[in-house]
Every structure is written in C-alpha cells, then in structure tokens.
N, CA, C and O of each residue as an XYZ file, in Angstrom:
620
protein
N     -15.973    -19.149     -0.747
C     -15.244    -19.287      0.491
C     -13.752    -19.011      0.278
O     -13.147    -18.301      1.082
N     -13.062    -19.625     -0.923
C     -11.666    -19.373     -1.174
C     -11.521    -18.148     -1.273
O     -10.779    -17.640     -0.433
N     -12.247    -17.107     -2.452
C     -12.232    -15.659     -2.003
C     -12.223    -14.673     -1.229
O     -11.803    -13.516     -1.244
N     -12.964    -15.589     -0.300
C     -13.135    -14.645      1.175
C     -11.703    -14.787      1.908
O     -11.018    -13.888      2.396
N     -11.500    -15.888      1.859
C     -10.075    -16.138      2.410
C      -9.136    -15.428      1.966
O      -8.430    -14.814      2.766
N      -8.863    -15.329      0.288
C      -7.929    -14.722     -0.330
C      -8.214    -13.445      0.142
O      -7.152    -13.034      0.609
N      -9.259    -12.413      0.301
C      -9.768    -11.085      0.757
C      -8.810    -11.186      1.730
O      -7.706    -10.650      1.823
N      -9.284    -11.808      2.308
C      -9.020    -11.566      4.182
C      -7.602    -11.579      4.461
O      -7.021    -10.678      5.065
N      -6.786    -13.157      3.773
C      -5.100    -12.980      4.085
C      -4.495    -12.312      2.952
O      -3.675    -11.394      2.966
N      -5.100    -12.998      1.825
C      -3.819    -12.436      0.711
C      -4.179    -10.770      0.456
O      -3.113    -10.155      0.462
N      -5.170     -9.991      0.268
C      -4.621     -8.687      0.739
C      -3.861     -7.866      1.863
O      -3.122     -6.901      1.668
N      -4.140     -8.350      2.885
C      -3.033     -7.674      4.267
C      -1.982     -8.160      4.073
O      -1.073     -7.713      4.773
N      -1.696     -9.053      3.259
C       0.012     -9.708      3.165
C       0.808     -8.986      2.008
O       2.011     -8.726      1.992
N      -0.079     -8.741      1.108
C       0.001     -7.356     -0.162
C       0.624     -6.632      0.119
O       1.745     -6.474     -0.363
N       0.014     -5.794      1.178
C      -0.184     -4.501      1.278
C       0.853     -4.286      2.229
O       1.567     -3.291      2.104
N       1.061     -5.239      3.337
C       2.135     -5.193      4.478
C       4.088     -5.453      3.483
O       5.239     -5.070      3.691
N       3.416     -6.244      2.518
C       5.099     -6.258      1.956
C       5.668     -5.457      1.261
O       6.872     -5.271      1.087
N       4.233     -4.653      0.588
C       4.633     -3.253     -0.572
C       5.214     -2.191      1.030
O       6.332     -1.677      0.983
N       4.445     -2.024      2.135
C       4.898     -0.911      3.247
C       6.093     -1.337      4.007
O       6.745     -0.530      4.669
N       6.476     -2.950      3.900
C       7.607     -2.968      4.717
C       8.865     -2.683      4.742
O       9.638     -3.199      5.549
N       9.299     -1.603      3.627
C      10.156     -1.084      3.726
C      10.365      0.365      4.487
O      11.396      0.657      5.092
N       9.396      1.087      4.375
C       9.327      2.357      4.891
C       8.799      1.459      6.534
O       9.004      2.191      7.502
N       8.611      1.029      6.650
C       8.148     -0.098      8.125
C       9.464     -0.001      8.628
O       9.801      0.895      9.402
N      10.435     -1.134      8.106
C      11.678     -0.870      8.547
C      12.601     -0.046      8.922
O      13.596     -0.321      9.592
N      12.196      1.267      8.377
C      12.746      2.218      8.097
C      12.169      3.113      9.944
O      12.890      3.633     10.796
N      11.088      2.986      9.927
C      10.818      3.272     11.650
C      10.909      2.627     12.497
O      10.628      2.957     13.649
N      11.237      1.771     12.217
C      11.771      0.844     13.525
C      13.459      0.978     13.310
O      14.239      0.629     14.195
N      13.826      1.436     12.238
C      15.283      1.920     12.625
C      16.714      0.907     12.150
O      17.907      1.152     12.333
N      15.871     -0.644     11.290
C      16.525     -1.181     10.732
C      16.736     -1.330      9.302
O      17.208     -2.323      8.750
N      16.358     -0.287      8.771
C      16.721      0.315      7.778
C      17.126      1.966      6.913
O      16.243      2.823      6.939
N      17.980      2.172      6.455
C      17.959      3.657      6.013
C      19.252      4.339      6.214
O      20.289      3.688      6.090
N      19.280      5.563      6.505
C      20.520      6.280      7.647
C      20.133      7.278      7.979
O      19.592      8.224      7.406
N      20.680      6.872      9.829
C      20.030      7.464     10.888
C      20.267      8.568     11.132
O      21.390      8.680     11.624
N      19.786      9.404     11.037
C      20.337     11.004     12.429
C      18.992     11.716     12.393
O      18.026     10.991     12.155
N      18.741     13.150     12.609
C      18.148     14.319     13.087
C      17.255     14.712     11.797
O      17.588     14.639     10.614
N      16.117     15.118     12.309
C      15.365     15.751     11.423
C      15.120     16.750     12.400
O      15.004     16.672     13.623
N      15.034     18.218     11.189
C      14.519     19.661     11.914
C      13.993     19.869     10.524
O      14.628     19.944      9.471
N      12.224     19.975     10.819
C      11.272     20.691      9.654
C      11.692     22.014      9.498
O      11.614     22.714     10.507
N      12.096     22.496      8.529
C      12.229     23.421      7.967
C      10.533     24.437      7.364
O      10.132     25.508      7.820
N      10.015     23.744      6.458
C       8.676     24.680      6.164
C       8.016     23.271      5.649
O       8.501     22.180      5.347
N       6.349     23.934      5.698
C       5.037     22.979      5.338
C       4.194     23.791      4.267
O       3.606     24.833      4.556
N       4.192     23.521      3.671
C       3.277     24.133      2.235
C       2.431     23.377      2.081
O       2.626     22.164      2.158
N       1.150     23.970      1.797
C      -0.264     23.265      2.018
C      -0.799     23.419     -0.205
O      -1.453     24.357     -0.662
N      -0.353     22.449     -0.894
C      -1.021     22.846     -1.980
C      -2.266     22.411     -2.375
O      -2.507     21.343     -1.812
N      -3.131     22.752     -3.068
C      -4.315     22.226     -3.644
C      -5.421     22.899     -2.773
O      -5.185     23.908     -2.109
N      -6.730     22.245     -2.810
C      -7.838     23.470     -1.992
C      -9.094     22.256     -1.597
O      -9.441     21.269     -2.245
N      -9.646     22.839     -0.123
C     -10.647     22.034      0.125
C     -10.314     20.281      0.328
O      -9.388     19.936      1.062
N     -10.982     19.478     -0.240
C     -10.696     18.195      0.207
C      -9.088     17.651     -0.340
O      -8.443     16.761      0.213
N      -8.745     18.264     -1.295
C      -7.611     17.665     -2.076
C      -6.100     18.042     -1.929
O      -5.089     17.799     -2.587
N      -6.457     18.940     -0.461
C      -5.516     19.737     -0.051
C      -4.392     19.026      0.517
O      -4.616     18.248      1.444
N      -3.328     19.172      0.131
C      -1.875     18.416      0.635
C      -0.481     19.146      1.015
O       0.120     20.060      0.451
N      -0.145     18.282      2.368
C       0.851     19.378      2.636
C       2.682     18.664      2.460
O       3.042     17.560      2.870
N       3.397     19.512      1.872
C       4.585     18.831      2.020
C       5.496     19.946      2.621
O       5.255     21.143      2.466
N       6.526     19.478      3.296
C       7.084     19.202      4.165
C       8.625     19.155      4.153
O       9.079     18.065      3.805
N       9.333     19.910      4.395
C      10.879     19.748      3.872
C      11.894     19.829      4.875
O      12.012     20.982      5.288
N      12.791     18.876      5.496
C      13.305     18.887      6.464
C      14.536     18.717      6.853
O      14.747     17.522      7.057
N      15.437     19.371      7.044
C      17.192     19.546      7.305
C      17.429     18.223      8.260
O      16.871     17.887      9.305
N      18.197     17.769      7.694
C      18.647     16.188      7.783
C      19.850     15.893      8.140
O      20.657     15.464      7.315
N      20.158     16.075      9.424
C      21.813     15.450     10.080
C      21.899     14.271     10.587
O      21.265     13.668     11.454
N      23.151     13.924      9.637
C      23.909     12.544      9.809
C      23.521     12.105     10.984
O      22.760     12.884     11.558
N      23.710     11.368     11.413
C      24.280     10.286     12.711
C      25.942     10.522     12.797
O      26.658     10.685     13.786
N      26.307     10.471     11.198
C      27.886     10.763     11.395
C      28.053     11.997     11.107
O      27.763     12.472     10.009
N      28.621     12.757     12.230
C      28.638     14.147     11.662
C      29.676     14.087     10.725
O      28.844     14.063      9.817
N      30.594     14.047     10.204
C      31.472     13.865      8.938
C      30.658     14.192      7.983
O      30.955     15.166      7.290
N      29.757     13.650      7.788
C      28.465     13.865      6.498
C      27.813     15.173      6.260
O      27.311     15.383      7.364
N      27.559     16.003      5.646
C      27.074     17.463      5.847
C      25.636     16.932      5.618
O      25.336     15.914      4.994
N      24.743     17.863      6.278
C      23.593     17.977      6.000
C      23.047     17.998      4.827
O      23.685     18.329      3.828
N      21.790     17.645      4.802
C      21.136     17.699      3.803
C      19.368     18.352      3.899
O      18.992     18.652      5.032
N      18.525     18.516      2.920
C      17.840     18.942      2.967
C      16.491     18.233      1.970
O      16.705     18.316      0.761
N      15.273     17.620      2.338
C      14.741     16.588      1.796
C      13.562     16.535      2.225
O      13.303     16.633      3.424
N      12.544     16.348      1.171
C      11.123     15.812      1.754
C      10.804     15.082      3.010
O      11.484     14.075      3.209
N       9.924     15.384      3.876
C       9.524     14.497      4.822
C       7.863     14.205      5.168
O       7.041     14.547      4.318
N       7.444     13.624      6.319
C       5.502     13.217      6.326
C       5.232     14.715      6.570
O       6.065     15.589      6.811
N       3.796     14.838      6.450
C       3.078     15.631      6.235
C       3.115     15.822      7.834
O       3.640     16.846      8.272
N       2.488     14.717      8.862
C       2.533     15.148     10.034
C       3.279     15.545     11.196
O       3.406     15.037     12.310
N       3.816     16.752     10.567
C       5.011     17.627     11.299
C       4.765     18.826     11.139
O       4.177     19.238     10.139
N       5.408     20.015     12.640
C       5.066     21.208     11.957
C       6.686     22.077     12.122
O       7.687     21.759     12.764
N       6.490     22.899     11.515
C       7.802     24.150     11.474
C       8.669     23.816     12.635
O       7.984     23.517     13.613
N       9.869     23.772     12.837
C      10.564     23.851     13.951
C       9.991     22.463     14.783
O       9.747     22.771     15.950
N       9.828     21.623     14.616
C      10.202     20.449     15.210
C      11.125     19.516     14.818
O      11.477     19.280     13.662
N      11.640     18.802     16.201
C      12.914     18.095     15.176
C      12.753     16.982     16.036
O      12.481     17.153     17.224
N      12.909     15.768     15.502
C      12.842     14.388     15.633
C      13.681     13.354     15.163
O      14.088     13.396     14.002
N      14.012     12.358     15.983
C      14.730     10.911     15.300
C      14.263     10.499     14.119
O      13.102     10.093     14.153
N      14.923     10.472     12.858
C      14.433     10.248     11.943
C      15.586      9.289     10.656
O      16.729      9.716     10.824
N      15.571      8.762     10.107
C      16.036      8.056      9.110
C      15.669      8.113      7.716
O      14.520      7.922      7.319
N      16.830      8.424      6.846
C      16.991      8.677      5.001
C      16.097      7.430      4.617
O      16.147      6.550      5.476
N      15.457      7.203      3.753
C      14.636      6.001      3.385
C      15.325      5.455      2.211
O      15.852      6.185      1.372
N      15.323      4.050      2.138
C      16.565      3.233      1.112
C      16.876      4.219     -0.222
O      18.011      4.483     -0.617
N      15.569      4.728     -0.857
C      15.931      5.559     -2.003
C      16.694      6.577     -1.625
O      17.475      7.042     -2.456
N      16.631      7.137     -0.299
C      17.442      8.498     -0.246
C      17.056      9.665     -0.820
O      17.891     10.453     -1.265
N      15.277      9.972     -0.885
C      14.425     10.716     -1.215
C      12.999     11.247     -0.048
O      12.108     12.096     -0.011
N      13.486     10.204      0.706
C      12.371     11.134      1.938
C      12.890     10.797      3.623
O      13.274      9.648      3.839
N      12.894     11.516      4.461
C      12.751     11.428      5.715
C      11.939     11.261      6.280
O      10.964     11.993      6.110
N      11.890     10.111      7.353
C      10.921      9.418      8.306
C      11.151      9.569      9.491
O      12.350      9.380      9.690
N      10.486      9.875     10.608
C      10.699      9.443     11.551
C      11.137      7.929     12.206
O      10.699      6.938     11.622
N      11.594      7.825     12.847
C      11.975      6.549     13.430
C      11.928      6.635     14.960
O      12.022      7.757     15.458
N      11.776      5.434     15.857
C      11.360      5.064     17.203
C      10.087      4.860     17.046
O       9.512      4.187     16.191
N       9.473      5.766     18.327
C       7.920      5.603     18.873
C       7.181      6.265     17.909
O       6.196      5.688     17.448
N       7.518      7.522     17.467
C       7.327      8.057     16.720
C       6.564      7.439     15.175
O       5.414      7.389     14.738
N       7.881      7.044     14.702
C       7.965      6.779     13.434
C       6.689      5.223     13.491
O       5.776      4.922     12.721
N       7.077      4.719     14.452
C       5.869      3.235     14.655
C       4.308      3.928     14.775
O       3.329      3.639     14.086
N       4.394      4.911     15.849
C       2.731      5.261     15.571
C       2.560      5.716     15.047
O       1.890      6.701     15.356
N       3.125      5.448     13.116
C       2.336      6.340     12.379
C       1.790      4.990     11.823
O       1.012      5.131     10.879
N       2.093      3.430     12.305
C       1.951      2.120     11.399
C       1.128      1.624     11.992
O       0.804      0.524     11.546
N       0.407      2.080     13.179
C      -0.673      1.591     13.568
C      -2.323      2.063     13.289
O      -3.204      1.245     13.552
N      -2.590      3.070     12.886
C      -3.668      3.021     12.032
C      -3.987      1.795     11.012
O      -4.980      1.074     10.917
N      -2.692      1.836     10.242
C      -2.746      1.522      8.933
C      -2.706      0.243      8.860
O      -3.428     -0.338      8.051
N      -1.489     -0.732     10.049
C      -1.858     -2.000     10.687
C      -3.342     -2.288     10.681
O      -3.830     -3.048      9.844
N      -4.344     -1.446     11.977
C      -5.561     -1.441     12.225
C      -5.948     -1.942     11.383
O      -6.193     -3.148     11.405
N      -6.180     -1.011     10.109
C      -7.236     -1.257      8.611
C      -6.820     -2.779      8.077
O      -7.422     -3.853      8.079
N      -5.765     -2.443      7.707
C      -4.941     -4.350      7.047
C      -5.020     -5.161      7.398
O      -4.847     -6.092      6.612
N      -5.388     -5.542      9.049
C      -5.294     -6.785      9.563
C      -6.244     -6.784     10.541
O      -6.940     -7.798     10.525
N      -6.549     -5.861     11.523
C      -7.471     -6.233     12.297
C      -9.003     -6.029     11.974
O      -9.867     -6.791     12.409
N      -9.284     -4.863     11.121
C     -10.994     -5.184     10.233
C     -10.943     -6.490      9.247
O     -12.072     -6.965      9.124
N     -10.111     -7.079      8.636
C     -10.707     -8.167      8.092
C     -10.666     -9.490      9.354
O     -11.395    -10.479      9.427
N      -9.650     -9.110     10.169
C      -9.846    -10.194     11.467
C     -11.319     -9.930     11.875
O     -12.066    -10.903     11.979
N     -11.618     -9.135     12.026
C     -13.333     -8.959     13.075
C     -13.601     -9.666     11.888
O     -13.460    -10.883     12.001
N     -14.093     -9.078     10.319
C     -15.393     -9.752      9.637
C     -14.357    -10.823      9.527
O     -13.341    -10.201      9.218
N     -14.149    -11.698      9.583
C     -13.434    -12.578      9.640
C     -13.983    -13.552     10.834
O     -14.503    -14.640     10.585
N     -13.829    -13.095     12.020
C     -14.685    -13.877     13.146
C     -15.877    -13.749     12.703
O     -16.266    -14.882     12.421
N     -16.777    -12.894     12.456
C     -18.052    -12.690     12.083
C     -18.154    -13.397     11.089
O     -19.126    -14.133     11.256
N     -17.584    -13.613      9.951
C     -18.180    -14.507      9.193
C     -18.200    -16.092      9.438
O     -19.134    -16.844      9.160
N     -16.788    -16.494     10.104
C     -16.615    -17.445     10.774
C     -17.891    -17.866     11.500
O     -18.580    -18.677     10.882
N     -18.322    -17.482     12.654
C     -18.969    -17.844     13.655
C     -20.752    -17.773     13.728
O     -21.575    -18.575     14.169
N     -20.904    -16.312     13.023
C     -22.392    -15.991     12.700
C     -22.942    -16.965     11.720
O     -23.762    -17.860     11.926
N     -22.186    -16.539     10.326
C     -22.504    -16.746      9.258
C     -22.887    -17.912      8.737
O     -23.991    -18.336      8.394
N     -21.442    -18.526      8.723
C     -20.790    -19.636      8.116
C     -21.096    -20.946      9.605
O     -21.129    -22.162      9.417
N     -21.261    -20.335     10.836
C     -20.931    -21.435     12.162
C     -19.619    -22.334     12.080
O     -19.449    -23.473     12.514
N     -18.971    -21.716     11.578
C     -17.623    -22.227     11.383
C     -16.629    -22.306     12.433
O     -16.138    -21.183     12.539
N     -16.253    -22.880     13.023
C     -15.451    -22.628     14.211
C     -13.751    -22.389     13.819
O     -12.882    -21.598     14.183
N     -13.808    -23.235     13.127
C     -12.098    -22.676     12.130
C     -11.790    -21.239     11.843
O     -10.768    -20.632     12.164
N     -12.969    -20.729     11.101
C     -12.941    -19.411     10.433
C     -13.014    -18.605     11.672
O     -12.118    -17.774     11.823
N     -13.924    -18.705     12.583
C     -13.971    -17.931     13.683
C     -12.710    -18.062     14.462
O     -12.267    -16.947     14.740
N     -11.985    -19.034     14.908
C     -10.843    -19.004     15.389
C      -9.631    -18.543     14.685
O      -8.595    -18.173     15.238
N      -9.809    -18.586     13.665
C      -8.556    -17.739     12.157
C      -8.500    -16.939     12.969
O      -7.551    -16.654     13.700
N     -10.103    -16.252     12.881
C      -9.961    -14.551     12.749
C      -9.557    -13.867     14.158
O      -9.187    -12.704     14.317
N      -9.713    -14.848     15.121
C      -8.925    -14.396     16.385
C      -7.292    -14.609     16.856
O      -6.627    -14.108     17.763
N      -6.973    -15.636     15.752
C      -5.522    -16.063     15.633
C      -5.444    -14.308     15.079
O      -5.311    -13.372     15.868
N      -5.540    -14.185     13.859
C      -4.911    -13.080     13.078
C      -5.198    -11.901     14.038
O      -4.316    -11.051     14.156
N      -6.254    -11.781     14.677
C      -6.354    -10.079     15.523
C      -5.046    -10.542     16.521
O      -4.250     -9.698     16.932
N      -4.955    -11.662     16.780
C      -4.122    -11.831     18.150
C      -2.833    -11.387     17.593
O      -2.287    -10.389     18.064
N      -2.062    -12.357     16.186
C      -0.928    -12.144     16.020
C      -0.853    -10.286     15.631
O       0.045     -9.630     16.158
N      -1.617     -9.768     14.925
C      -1.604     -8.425     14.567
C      -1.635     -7.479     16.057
O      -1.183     -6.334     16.055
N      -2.110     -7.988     17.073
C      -1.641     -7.090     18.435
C      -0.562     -7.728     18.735
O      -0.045     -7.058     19.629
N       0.133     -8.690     18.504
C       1.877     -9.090     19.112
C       2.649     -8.631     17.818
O       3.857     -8.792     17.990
N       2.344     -8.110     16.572
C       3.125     -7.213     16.415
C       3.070     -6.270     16.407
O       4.061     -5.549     16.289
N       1.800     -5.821     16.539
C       1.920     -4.151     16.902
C       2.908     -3.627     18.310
O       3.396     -2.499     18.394
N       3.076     -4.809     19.445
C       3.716     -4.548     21.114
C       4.563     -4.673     20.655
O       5.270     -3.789     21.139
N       5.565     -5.599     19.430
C       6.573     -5.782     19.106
C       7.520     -4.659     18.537
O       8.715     -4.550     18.808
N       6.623     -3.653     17.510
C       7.046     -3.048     16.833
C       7.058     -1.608     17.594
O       7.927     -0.760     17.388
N       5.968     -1.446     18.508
C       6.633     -0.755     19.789
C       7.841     -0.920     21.049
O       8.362     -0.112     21.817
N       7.947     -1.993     20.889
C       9.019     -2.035     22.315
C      10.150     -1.771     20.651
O      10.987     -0.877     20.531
N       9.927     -2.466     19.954
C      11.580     -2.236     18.935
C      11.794     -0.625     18.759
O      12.888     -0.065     18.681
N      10.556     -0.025     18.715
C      10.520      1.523     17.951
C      10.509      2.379     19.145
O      10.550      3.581     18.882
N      10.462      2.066     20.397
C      10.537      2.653     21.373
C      12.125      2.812     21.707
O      12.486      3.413     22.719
C-alpha cells in the first residue's frame, strides 16, 4: 500500500520539480523575454528515431541587446515567430504564454492525472477504500486548478 502511494505522489512530485524550471520559463517567470523567429528545422536520424532540431533568431525584449541565434522545441516550423523566453542556462528558446503552457499539458496529463484515475480505481474498486478513492479525486481536481491556473498566467 505504501508503494502504491509512493508510485502515485512521490513520482509526479519528481518529475514536476526536475520540469519546473523550463515550466517557469512558459509561464514567463523565468528566463529573458523577447521574440523568437525559426530560422531552419533539420530532421536527423531515420524512421522511428527521427529528430528534429530547430534553430531560432532570438530578440531581446531590450532592444539594446543584439540578437542572438539558439536552439529551440521541435514543434515549430520555418518562418514562424512567437513569444518566447532564453531558458536560465541560456542554451535554448521556449515559447512562453498560451503557447509555451500547451506544450505542459500533455505531460501534466501523464504525471498527475493517470495515476489520479488508477488511483480512484484502486481506491474504490479494489481496495473499497474511501480515502484512497477520494485522494485520487483531490489530486485530478488540484491537477485541473493548475492546469486553469497555468493558463490564465500563460495566457
């Protein structure tokens, strides 16, 4: 039972503190802010292992600052340009706003709200646990008030 527990919280709490920096970084309270314009996408490797990177001309917020030129996500194409922010290392460009947030909701999804379901399910089916079953609807609940959160901030 302690394992299951540890499964269920202490990995999504893992995994959310190793990402919450690049997290911060799209919601716009972390990094430095200005313009991204993709420059080119190069697709290396073949078949399933195929990966694309991404390189993208990077203006200040302060124009004083000259441009720069720097890795960015894969999901962008040629000639688009977006709100985006330097990431603390000062080695990749992110989007930031709405943008930059719906790329954290998949990945939210997986971390917190599938172990919330088996989580109620084990709670309630399994176990007839009413605690465990109510956890697991506490945690889906709080994981949709921050997902609205991290949209109205990234919006």
């Amino acid at each position: 039972m302690l394992l299951v527990l540890l499964l269920l919280f202490g990995f999504p709490i893992l995994v959310f503190s190793i990402a919450l920096p690049d997290l911060q970084t799209a919601l716009g309270m972390r990094g430095t802010p200005g313009t991204a314009t993709v420059l080119s996408c190069e697709a290396h490797g073949s078949g399933r292992n195929s990966r694309r990177a991404c390189q993208a001309r990077f203006v200040f917020k302060d124009l004083a600052t000259p441009p720069v030129v720097l890795p960015t996500v894969a999901d962008v194409e040629v000639g688009e340009t977006f709100p985006a922010a330097i990431n603390s290392e000062g080695d990749l460009v992110l989007p930031t706003g709405a943008r930059g947030v719906w790329r954290w909701v998949p990945p939210a999804v997986a971390i917190f709200v599938i172990p919330a379901v088996l989580l109620i399910i084990f709670g309630f089916f399994v176990e007839r646990s009413w605690g465990l079953g109510i956890g697991g609807i506490a945690l889906a609940l709080a994981t949709a008030a921050a997902m609205i959160a991290g949209l109205v901030l990234g919006g």
